[in-house]
C-alpha positions in Angstrom: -45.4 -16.3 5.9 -42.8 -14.5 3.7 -42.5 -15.7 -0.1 -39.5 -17.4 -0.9 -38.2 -14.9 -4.1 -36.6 -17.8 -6.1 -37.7 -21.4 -5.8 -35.0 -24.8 -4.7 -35.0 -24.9 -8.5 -34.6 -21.4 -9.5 -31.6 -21.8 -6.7 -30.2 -24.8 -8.1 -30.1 -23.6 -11.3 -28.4 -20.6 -10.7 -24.6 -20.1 -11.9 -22.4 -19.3 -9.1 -20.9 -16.2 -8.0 -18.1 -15.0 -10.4 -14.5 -15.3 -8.8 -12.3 -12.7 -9.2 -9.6 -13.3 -11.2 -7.0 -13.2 -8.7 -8.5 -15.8 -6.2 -9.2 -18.1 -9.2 -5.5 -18.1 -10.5 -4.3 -18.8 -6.8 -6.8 -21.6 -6.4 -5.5 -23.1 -9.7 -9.4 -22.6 -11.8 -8.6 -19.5 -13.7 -9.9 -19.0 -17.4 -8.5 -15.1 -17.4 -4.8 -14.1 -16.6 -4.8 -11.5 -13.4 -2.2 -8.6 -13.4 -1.1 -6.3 -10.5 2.1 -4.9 -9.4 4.3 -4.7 -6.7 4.3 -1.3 -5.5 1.7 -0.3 -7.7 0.5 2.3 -5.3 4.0 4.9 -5.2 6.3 7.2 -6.2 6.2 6.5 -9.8 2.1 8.3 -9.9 2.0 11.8 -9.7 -1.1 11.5 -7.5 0.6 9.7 -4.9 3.5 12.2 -4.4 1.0 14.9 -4.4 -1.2 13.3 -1.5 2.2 12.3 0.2 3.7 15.4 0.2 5.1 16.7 3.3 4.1 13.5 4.9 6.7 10.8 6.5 6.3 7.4 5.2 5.9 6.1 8.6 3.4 8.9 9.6 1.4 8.1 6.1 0.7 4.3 7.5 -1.0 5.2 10.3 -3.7 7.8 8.6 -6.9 5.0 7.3 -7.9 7.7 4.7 -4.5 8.3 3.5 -3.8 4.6 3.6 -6.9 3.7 1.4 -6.6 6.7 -1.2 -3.0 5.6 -1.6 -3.5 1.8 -2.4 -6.6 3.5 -4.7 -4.6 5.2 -7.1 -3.3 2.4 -9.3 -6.9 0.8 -9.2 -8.3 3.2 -10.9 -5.5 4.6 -13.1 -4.3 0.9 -14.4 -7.7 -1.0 -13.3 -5.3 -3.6 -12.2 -7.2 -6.8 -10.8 -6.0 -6.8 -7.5 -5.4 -3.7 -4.7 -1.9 -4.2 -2.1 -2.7 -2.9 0.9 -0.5 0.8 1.1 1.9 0.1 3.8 5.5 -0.9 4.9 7.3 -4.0 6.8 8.6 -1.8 9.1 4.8 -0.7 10.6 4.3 -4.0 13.4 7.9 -2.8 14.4 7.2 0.4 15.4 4.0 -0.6 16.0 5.3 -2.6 18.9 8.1 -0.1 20.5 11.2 -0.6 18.2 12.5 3.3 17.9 13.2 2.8 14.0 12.7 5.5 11.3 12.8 5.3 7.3 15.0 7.5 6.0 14.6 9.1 2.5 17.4 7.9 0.1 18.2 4.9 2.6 15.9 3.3 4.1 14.4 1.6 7.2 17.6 2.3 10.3 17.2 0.9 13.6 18.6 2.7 16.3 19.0 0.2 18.8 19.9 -2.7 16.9 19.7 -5.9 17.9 23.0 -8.1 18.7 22.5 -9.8 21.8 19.8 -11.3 24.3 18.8 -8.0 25.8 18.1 -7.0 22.5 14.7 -9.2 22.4 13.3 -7.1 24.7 12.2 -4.5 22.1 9.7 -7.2 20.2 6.9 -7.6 22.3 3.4 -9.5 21.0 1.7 -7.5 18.5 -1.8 -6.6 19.3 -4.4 -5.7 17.2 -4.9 -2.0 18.6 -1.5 -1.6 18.6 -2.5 -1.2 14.4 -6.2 -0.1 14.6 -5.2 2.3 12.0 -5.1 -0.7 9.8 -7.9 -2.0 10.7 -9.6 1.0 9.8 -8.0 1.4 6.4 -8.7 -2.5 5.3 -12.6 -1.8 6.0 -12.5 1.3 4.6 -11.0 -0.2 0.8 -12.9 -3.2 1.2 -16.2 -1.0 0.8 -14.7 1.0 -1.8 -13.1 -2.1 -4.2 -16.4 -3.8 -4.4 -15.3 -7.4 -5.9 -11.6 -6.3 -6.7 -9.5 -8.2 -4.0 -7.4 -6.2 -1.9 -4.0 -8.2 -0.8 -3.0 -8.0 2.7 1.2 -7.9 3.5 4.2 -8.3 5.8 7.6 -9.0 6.1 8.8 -12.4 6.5 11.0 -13.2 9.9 14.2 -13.2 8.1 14.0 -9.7 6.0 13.2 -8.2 9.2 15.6 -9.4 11.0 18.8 -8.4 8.6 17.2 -4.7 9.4 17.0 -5.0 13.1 20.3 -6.9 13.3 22.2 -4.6 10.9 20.3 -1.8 11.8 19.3 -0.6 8.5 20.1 -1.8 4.7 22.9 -3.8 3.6 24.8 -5.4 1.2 26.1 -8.5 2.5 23.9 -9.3 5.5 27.8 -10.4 7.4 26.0 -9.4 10.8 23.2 -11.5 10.2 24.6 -14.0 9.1 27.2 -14.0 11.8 24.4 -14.3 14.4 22.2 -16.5 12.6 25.1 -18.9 12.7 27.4 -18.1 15.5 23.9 -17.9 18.1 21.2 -20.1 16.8 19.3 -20.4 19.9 19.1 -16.4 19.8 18.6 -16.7 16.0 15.7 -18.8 16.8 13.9 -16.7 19.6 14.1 -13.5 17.3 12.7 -15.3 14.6 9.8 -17.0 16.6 9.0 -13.2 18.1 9.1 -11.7 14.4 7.1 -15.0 12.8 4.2 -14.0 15.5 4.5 -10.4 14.8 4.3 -10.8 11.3 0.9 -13.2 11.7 -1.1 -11.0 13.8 0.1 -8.3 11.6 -1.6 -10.5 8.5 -4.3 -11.7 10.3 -5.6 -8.0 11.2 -5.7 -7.6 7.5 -7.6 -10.5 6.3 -10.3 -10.4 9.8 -10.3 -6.8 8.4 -11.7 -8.2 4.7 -8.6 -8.9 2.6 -9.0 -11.2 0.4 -5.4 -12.7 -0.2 -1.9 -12.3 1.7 1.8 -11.7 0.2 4.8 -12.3 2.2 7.8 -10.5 1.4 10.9 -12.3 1.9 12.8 -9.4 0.1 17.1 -10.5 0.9 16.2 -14.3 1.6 18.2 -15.0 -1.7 21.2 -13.6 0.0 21.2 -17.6 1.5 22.0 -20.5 0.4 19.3 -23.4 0.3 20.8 -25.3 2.9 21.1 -21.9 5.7 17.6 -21.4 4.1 15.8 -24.6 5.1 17.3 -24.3 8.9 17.3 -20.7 9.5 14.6 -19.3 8.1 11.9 -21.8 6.3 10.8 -22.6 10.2 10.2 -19.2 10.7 8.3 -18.4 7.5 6.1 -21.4 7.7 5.0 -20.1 11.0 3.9 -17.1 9.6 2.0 -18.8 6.6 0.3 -21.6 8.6 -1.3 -19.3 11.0 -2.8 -17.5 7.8 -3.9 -21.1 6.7 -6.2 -21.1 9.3 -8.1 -18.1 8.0 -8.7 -19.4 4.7 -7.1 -16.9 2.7 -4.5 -17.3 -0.6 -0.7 -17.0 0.8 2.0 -15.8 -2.1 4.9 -15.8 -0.9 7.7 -13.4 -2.9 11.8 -13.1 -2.3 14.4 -11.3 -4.4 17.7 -13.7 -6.2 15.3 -16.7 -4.7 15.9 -18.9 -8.3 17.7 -21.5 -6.1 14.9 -21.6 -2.8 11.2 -21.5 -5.2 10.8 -25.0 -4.2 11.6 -24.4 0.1 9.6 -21.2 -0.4 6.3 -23.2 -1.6 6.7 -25.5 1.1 7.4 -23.0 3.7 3.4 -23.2 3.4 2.4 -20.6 0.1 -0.6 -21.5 -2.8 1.4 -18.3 -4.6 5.2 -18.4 -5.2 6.6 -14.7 -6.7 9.1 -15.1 -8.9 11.6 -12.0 -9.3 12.9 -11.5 -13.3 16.2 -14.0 -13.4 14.5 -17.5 -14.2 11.3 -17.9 -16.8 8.4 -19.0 -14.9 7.9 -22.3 -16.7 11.0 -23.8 -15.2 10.2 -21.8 -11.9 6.6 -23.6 -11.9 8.9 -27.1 -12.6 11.3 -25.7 -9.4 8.2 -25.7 -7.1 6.3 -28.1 -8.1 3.1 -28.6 -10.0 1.1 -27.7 -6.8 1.4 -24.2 -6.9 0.6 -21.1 -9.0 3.6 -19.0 -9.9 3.4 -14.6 -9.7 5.6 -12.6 -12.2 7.7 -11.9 -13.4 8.3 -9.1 -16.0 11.8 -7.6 -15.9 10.7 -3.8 -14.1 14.2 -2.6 -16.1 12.2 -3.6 -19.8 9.6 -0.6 -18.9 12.0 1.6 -19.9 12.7 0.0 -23.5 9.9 1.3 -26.5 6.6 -0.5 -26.5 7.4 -3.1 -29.2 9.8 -4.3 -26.5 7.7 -4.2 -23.5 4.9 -5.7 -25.6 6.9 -9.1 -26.4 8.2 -9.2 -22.9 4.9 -9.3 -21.8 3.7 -12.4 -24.0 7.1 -14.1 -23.4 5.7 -14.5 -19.5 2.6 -14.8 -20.6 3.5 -18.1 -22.2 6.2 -19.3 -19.6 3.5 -18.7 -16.9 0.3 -20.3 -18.8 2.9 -24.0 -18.2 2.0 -23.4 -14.5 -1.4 -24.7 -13.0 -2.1 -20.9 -11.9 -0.7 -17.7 -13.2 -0.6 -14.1 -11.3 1.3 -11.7 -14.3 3.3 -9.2 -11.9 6.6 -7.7 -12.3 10.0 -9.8 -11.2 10.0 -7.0 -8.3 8.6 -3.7 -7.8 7.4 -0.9 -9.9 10.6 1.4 -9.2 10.1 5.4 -8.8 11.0 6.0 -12.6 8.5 4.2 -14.3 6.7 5.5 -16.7 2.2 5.2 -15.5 1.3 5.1 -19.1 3.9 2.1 -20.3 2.3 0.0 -16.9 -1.3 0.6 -18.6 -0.2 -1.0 -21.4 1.0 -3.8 -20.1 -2.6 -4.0 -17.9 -4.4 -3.8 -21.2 -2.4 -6.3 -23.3 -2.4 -8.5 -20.2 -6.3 -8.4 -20.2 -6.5 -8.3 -23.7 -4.1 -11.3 -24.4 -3.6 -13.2 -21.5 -6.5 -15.9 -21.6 -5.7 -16.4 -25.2 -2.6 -17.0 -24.9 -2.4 -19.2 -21.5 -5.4 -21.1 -23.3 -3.7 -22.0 -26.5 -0.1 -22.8 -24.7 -2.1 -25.1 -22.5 -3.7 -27.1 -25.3 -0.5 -27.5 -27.2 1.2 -29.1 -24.2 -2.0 -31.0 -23.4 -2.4 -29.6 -19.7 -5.8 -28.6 -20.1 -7.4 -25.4 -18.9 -6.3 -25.5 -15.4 -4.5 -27.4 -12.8 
């Protein structure tokens, strides 16, 4: 009969299994402030235009060892404490038939979009070989980012949506929101196709080992909070409670969303992202004491000399340690002229700092270490 190698007691004894920092400030226990960035992995590294070179964004999603070198990069350059899967919204799309390209300098175009009934018939169910690719690439970084968590994403219903219904980028979102409230019963079945698109296109990621899940609501702040809670927080809360199921942090992140933090938390997220235009201690007061709050460094302030950067940092450092969980990001993505060596500082003085800082705000309000 084999030898047990530790006794009940020795078992007992034993101090649990460290959490990463990331899962620990989304479950609202964290003693260490976590920092990654949106778009982390991208045109502002040198190593990513080089490996990219030649290659089609679209094309670039679909290659598992491209995919996982890509979302790499910033790991090891910034040693960030979390990976976003390397990716776009646009992938289930074109993943399920629509005929949709990105364009360099624009953006996603559509070239059938969709206006009318007949329209629908482009979305069909995702399936999961339909992106086996990212299957493939989720395994592949979950071996190779040992206990750093890699976060899974998609676009929410809505975002995708303005694209398909404009057929590209815009400014004003007139055509969607002409549909959205001239049609509502077409509104809703394009929504309800896109909220199960978006889910199986999450829950591929997380069967495939991620650890956590962002939803991107980028142009959901082009809404007001009334259109918001009846056109799309149905939609979105779809999305998020099928991920509920699999046990798995959900942030959920818009853009101009100061007035909708609070419908955005209970659209069914443990994360709400907050983009640069409101301090996160009266975001965390907007949503409620019953989530953790991601952000929300102004990306524009990476341009300003260190000094600068270096007080913005702390500044959100001490809004965000007034929220029961803290994620330090940037209030949107890193954009293509950011300087790599400005973003590892911030990294360091976020690791360096961070716990200090959220510790001693914390005691001085009397909110204790967590929650």
């Amino acid at each position: 009969m084999p030898v047990p190698s530790t006794t009940p007691q020795q078992q007992a004894e034993s101090p649990p299994p460290t959490e990463p920092a990331l899962l620990a400030a989304c479950r609202h226990r964290q003693t260490e402030v976590p920092v990654w960035f949106m778009r982390q992995a991208g045109r502002s590294l040198p190593e990513y235009r080089k490996v990219r070179e030649g290659i089609p964004m679209l094309v670039s999603c679909t290659r598992p060892e491209l995919v996982a070198e890509i979302t790499l990069q910033p790991v090891r350059r910034y040693g960030v404490d979390a990976a976003i899967f390397y990716s776009d919204i646009m992938v289930p799309l074109k993943a399920v038939g629509v005929d949709l390209d990105i364009v360099s300098g624009t953006g996603p175009v559509i070239a059938a979009p969709i206006r009318d009934a007949a329209g629908l018939d482009q979305l069909r169910a995702l399936e999961p070989d339909d992106v086996d690719f990212v299957t493939e690439a989720v395994r592949i970084l979950v071996g190779e980012l040992g206990d750093t968590p890699l976060i899974g994403f998609a676009g929410a219903p809505f975002t995708l949506a303005s694209y398909l219904v404009e057929g590209g980028p815009s400014k004003d979102y007139a055509r969607t929101k002409a549909l959205m409230l001239g049609d509502e019963r077409l509104w809703g079945e394009l929504c309800s196709r896109l909220a199960a698109i978006s889910a199986e296109f999450l829950a591929v990621q997380v069967r495939a080992g991620a650890s956590a899940v962002q939803l991107f609501d980028s142009w959901a702040g082009a809404l007001s909070a009334d259109d918001y809670r009846r056109f799309v927080l149905p939609y979105s809360r779809q999305v998020l409670s099928r991920i509920a199921e699999l046990g798995v942090p959900r942030i959920h992140f818009g853009v101009g969303t100061s007035e909708l933090l609070g419908l955005m938390g209970a659209a069914g997220a443990d994360v709400v992202g907050v983009d640069w235009r409101l301090p996160l201690a009266e975001a965390s007061r907007r949503i409620g004491r019953g989530y953790a709050v991601q952000g929300n460094l102004d990306p524009a302030v990476l341009a300003a000399p260190w000094p600068v950067v270096a007080e913005r940092t702390r500044q959100v450092l001490r809004s965000g340690a007034e929220a029961p969980g803290h994620i330090f990001n940037l209030g949107h993505g890193v954009g293509p002229q950011s300087d790599p060596e400005m973003l590892a500082r911030v990294v360091d003085l976020v690791h360096a700092e961070g716990a200090e800082i959220r510790a001693e705000v914390r005691e001085q309000l009397g909110l204790g270490a967590s929650s």
